[in-house]
C-alpha positions as CSV (number, residue, x, y, z in Angstrom):
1,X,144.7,55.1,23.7
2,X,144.7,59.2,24.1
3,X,141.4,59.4,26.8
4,X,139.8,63.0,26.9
5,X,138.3,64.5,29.9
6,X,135.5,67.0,29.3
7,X,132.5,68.2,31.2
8,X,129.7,65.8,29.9
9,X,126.7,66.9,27.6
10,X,123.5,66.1,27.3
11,X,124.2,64.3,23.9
12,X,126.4,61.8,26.3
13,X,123.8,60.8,28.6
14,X,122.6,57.3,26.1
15,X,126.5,55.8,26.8
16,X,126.5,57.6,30.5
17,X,123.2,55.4,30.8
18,X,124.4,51.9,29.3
19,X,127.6,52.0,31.6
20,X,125.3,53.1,34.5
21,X,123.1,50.3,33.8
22,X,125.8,47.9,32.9
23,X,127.2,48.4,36.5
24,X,123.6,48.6,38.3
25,X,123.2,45.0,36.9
26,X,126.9,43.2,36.9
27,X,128.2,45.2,39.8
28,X,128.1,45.9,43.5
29,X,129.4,49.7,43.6
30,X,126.0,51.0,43.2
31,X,123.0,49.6,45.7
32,X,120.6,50.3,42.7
33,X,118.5,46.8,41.8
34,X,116.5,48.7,38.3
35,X,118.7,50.6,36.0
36,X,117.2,53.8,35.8
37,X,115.9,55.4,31.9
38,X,118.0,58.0,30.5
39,X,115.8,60.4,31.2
40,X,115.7,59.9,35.0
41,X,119.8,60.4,34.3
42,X,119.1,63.9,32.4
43,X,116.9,65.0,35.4
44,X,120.1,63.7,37.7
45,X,122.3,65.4,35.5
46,X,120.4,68.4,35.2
47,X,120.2,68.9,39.2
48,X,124.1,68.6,39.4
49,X,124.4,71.3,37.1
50,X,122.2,73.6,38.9
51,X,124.3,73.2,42.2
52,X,127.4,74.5,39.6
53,X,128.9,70.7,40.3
54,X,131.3,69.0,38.0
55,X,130.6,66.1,35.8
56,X,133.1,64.5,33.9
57,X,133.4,62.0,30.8
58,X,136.4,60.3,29.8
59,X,135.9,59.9,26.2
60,X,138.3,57.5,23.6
61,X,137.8,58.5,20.1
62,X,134.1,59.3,19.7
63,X,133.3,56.5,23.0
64,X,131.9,57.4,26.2
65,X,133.9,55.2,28.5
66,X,133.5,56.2,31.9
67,X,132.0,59.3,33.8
68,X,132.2,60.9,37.1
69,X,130.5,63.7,38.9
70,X,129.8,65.4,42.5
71,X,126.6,65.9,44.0
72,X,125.3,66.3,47.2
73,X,126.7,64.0,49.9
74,X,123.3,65.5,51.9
75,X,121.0,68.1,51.3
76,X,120.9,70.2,54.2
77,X,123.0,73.7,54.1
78,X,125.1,72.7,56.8
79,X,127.1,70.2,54.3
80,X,127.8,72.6,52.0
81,X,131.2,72.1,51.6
82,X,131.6,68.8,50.9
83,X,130.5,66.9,47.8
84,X,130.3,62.8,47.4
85,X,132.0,61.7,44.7
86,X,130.6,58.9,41.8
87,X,132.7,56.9,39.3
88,X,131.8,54.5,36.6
89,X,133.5,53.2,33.9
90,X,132.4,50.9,30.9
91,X,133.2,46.9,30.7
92,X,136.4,46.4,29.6
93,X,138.3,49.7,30.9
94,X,138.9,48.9,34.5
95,X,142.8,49.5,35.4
96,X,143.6,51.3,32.3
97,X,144.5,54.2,34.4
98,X,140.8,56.1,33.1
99,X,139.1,55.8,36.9
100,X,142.1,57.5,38.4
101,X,142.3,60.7,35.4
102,X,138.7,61.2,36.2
103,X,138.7,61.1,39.8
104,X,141.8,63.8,39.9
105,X,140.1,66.1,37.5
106,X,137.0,65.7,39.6
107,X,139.1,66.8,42.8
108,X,140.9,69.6,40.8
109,X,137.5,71.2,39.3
110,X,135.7,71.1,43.1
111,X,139.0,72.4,45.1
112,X,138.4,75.0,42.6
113,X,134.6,75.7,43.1
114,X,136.1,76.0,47.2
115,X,134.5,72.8,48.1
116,X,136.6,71.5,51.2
117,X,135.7,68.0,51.2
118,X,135.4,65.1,48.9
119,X,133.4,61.8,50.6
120,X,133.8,58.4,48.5
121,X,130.3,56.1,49.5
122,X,132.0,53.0,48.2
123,X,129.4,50.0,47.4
124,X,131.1,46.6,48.4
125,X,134.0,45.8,51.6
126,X,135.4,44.0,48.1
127,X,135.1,46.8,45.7
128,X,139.0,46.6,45.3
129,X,139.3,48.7,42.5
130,X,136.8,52.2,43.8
131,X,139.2,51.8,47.0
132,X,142.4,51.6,45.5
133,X,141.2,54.0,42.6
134,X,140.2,56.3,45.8
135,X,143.3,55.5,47.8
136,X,146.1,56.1,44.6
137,X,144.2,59.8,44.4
138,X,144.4,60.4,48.0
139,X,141.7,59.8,50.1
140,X,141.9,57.7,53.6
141,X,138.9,55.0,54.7
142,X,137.0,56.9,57.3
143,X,134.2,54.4,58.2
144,X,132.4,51.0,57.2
145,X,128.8,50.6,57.5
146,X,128.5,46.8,58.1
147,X,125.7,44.6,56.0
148,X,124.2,48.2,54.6
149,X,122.5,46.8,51.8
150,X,121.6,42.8,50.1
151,X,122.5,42.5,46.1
152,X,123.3,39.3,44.9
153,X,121.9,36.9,47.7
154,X,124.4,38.5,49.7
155,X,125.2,41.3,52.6
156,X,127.4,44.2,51.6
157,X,128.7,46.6,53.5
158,X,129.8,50.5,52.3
159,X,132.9,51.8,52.8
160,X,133.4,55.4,53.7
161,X,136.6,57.4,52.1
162,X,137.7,60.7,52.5
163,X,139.7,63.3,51.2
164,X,140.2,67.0,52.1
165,X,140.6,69.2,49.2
166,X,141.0,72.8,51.0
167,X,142.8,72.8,54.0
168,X,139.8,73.4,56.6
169,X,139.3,76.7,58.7
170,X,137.2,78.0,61.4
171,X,135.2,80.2,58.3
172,X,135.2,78.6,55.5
173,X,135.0,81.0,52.1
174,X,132.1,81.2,49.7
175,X,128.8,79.1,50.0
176,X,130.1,75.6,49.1
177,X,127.1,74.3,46.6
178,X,124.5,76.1,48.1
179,X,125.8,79.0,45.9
């Protein structure tokens, strides 16, 4: 299996949608109840992409098979330099090694845009994969926010990870996403 790692397209969004969706309903990574409509994940897309943020498809043959981007871990200017990542991959393609070349190119393209942190929001204290995946690239459990959401008939809490991509200074360069 040769996987390919490009920035993602508008043509990609109707797979990037059907793996969202097949995780919003099967899985605990994401909090989300209702898969949203492609179009809601254009408009999400198309946001990203306005802040100059990376996002990433991992593509076999002409197959979508996972995707990742950065975004906004919050909105206000003082976060600027530090981006949340999100990773998803399709059924069938967990521990194939696909999680991990995504989440490294994701680091490498957002060191390069000068961001100095990357923050993992980790769904699920039993997520094992999204914290190994994170831990194998880096990043160290910061935090866990105990019973933080219900899914399943059950409590889950999030797990916080971080990892630092620039080494961090008293003034930090450029103006992080804010642009």
């Amino acid at each position: 299996m040769a996987i390919l790692i490009r920035a993602a397209t508008d043509g990609d969004f109707a797979a990037i949608t059907a793996i969202y969706a097949w995780n919003v309903l099967n899985g605990t990574g994401t909090f989300a109840l209702e898969p949203p409509s492609e179009a809601d994940m254009l408009a999400s897309f198309h946001s990203i992409q306005s802040l100059r943020l990376p996002y990433l498809v991992a593509v076999d043959g002409d197959e979508v098979v996972g995707y990742a981007y950065a975004s906004q871990f919050r909105p206000r200017p003082a976060y600027r330099y530090g981006v949340e990542d999100s990773l998803y991959l399709a059924p069938g393609h967990v521990g194939k090694g696909i999680g991990k070349a995504l989440l490294n190119e994701l680091i490498t393209q957002c060191t390069a845009r000068g961001l100095y942190t990357m923050i993992a929001v980790i769904g699920d204290r039993d997520n094992g994969p999204s914290i190994g995946v994170h831990r194998a690239c880096g990043f160290t459990e910061t935090g866990t926010l105990p019973r933080a959401g219900f899914k399943f008939g059950r409590w889950l809490d999030v797990v916080f990870m971080t990892r630092d991509l620039l080494p961090q200074t008293d003034s930090p360069e450029g103006d992080g996403w804010a642009g």
